[in-house]
C-alpha positions as CSV (number, residue, x, y, z in Angstrom):
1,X,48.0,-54.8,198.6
2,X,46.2,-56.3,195.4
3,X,45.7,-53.4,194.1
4,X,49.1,-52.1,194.5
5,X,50.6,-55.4,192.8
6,X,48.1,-55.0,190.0
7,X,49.3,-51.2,189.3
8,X,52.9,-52.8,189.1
9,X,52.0,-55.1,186.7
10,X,50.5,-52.8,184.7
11,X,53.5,-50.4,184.8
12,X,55.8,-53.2,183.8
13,X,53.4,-54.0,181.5
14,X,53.7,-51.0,179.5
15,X,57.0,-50.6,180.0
16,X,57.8,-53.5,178.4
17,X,55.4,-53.2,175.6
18,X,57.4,-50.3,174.5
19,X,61.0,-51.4,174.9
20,X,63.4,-51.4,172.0
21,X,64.7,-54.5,170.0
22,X,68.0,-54.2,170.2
23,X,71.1,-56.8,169.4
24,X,70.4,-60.5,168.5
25,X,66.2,-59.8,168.9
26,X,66.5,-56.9,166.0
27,X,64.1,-57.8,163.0
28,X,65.8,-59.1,160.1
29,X,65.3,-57.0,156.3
30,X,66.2,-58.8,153.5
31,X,66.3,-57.5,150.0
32,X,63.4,-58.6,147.9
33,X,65.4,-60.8,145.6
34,X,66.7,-63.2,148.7
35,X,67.0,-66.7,147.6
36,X,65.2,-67.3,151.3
37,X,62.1,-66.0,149.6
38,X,59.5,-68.8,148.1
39,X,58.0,-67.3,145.1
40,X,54.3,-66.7,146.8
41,X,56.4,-64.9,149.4
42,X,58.0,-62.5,146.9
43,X,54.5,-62.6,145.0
44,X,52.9,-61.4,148.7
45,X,56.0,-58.7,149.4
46,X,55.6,-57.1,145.9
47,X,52.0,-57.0,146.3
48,X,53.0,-55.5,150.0
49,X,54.8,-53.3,148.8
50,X,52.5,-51.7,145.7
51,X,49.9,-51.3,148.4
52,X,52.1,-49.3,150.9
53,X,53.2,-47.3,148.0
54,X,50.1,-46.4,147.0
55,X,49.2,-45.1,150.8
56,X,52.6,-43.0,150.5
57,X,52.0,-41.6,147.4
58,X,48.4,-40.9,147.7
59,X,49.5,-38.3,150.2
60,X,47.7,-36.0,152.4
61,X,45.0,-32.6,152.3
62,X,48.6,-30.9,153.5
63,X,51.6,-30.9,151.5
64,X,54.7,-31.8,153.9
65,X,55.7,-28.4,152.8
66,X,52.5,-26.9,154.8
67,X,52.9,-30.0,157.4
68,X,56.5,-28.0,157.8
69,X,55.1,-24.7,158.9
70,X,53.5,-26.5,161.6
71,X,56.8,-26.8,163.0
72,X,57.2,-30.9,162.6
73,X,60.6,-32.0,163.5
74,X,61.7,-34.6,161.3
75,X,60.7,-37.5,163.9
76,X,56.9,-35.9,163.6
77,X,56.7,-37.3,159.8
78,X,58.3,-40.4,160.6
79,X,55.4,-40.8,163.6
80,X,52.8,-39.5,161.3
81,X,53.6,-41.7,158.5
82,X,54.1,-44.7,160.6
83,X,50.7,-44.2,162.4
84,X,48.8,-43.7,158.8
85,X,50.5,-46.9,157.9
86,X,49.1,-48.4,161.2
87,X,45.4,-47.2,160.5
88,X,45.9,-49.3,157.1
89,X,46.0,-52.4,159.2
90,X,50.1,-52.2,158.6
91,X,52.5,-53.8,161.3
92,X,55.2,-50.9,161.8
93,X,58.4,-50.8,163.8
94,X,60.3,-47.3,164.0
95,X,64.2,-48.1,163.3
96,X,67.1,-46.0,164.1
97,X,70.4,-46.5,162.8
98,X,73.9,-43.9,162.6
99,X,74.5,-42.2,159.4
100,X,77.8,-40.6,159.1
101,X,77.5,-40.1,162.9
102,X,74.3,-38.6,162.4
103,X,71.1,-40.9,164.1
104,X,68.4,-41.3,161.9
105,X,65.2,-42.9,161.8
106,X,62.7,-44.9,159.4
107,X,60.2,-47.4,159.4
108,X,60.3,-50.7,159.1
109,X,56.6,-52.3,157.3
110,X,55.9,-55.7,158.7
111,X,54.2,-57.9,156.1
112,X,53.0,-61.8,156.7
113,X,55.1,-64.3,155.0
114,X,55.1,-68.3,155.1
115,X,58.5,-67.4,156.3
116,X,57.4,-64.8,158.8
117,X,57.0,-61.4,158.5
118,X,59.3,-59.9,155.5
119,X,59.7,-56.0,156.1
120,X,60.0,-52.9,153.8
121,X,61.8,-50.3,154.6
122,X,60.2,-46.4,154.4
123,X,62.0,-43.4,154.5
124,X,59.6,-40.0,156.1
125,X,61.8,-36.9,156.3
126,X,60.4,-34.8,153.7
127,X,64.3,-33.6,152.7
128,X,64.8,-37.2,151.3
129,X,60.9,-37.0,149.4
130,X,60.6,-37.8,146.0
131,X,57.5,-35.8,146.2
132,X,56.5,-33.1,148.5
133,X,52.6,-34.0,148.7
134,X,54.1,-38.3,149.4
135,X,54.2,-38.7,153.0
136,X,57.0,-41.3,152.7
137,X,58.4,-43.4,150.0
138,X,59.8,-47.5,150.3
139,X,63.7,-46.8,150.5
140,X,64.6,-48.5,146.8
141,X,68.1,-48.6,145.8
142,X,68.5,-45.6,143.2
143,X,64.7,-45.1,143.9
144,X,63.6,-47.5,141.1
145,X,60.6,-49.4,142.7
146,X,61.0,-53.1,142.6
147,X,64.5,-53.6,142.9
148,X,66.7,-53.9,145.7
149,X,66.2,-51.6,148.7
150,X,68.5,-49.5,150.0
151,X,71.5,-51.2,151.8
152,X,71.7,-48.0,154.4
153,X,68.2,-49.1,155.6
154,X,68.9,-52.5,156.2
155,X,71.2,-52.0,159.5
156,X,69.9,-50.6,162.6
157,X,70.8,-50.3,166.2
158,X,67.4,-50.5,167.6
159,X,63.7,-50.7,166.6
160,X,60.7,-50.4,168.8
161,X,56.7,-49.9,168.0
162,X,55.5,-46.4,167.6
163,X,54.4,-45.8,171.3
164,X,50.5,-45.8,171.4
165,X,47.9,-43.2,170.0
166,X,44.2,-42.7,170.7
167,X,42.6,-42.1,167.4
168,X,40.4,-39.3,167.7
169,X,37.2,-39.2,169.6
170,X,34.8,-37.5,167.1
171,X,31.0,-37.2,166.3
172,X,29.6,-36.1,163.1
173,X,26.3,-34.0,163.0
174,X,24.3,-31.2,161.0
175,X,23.5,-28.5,162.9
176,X,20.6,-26.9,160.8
177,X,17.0,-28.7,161.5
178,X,16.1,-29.4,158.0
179,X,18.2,-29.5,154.7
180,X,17.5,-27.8,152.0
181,X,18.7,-28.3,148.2
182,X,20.8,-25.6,147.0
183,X,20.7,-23.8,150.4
184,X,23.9,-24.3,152.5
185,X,24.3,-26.3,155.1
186,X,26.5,-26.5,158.4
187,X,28.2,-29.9,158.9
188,X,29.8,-30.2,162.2
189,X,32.1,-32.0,164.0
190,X,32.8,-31.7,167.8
191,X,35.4,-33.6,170.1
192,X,39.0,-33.9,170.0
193,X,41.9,-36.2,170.2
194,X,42.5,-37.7,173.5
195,X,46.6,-37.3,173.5
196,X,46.9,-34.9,170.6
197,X,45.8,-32.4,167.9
198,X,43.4,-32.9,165.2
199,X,45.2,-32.3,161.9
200,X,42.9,-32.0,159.0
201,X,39.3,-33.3,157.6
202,X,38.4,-35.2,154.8
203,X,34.4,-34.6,153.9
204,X,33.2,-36.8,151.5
205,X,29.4,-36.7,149.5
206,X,27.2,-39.4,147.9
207,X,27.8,-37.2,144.8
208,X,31.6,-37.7,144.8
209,X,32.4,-34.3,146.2
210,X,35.8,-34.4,147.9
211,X,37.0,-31.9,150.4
212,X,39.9,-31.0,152.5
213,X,40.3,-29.1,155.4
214,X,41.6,-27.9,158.8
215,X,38.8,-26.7,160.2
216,X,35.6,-29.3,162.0
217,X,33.2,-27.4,160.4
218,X,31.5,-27.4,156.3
219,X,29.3,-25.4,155.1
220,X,27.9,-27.3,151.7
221,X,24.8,-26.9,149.5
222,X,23.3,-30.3,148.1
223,X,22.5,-30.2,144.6
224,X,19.8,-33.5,144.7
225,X,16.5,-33.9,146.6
226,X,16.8,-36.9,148.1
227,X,19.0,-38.9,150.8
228,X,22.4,-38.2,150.2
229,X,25.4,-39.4,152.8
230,X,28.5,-37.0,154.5
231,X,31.1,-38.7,155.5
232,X,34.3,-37.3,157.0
233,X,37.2,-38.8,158.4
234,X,39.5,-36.9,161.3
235,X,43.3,-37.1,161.1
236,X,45.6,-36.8,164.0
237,X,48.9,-35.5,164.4
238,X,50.2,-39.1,164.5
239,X,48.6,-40.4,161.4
240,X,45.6,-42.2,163.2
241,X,42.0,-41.6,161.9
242,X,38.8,-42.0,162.9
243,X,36.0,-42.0,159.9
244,X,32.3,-41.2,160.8
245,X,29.3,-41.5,158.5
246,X,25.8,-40.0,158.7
247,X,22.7,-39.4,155.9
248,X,20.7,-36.2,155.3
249,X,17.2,-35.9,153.7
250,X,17.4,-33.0,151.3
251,X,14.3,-31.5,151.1
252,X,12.9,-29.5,148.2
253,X,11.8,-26.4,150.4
254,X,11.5,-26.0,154.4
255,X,8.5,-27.7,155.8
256,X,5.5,-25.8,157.0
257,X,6.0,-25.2,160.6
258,X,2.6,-25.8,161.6
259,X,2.3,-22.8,164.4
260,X,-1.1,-21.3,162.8
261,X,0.8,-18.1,161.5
């Protein structure tokens, strides 16, 4: 009996950790520029907000082009951006709203005001991109940054939390026994993502060597004798990353091996 009233709690639980705001509970987005603002709360929003732009602009190893031969629906770059905002410590709500009898979606970026939290609004469909490599862009009025946003992204019927994501569950390792300089070597990562797909790898070097890819494994020669550090970071389909770090002695030449041949 305990056990059965702990299972319904849980599933109550959940299910109310992912309801919708709807109505009078709907979060509130005022333009930057609202007289409620105190100045260090517009000082804190436009700071917000040249942060989150910077995340949106900086992009991703795949164009949304490429991201759109996956086959992603427009709601799978609103989830992705919205969880890449969420690995950046961001508080996101997903809002939908009726355009011209058409339901579209956005996200709403929570940001900590004296007054509470402040929102910016972010449009995802790559149709509506400034860029093709941004995954999103804040939804400015006229898209000039700092002004007023756009009024259509103020009003929404509903907004809810992006339902939850496991961030990948990754380990980082070298599969050849020593490392030599100037000879390659395998990097490899193994695991997966608990409730989705790996999307792509970012491999980064002591020696400022930056690399994108798809695939969980690198082949890479060192350049330096010495200890240098690899680390890569795994992306999911829903924006959510798990980073891993490891450091390899590069050796000038293999070891002897000390068998007596």
């Amino acid at each position: 009996m305990k056990r059965l009233v702990l299972l319904i709690v849980l599933f109550v639980s959940l299910a109310v950790s992912t309801l919708s705001l709807v109505g009078a509970d709907l979060p509130v987005v005022r333009q930057p520029n609202d007289p409620g603002y105190s100045a260090a709360d517009r000082a804190a929003l436009a700071a917000a907000w040249t942060a989150v732009e910077g995340i949106l602009n900086a992009g991703h190893p795949l164009s949304s082009v490429q991201m759109g031969k996956l086959g992603w629906a427009d709601s799978d770059f609103v989830q992705f951006a919205a969880g890449t905002l969420q690995s950046a410590d961001y508080t996101v709500l997903l809002a939908s709203g009726s355009w011209a009898g058409t339901t579209r979606t956005w996200i709403l970026v929570g940001v900590p005001l004296s007054s509470g939290l402040g929102y910016i609004p972010v449009e995802a469909i790559p149709s509506a991109l400034a860029s093709s490599y941004a995954i999103g862009q804040i939804a400015w009025q006229n898209g000039v940054s700092g002004t007023s946003f756009d009024s259509r992204y103020l009003s929404f019927t509903q907004a809810a939390a992006p339902a939850p994501n496991s961030p990948p569950a990754v380990t980082l390792s070298i599969a050849d026994r020593y490392v030599i300089v100037d000879e390659t070597t395998t990097l490899m990562v193994t695991g997966g993502d608990p409730d989705g797909v790996i999307l792509a790898y970012l491999w980064t070097f002591s020696d400022g060597t930056e690399i994108a890819g798809t695939q969980p494994v690198l082949w890479y020669a060192f350049r330096e004798v010495g200890d240098a550090t690899v680390s890569v970071t795994a992306i999911d389909t829903r924006g959510v990353r798990t980073s891993l770090s490891l450091k390899a002695e590069v050796l000038a030449e293999a070891p002897e091996c000390g068998c007596g041949h």
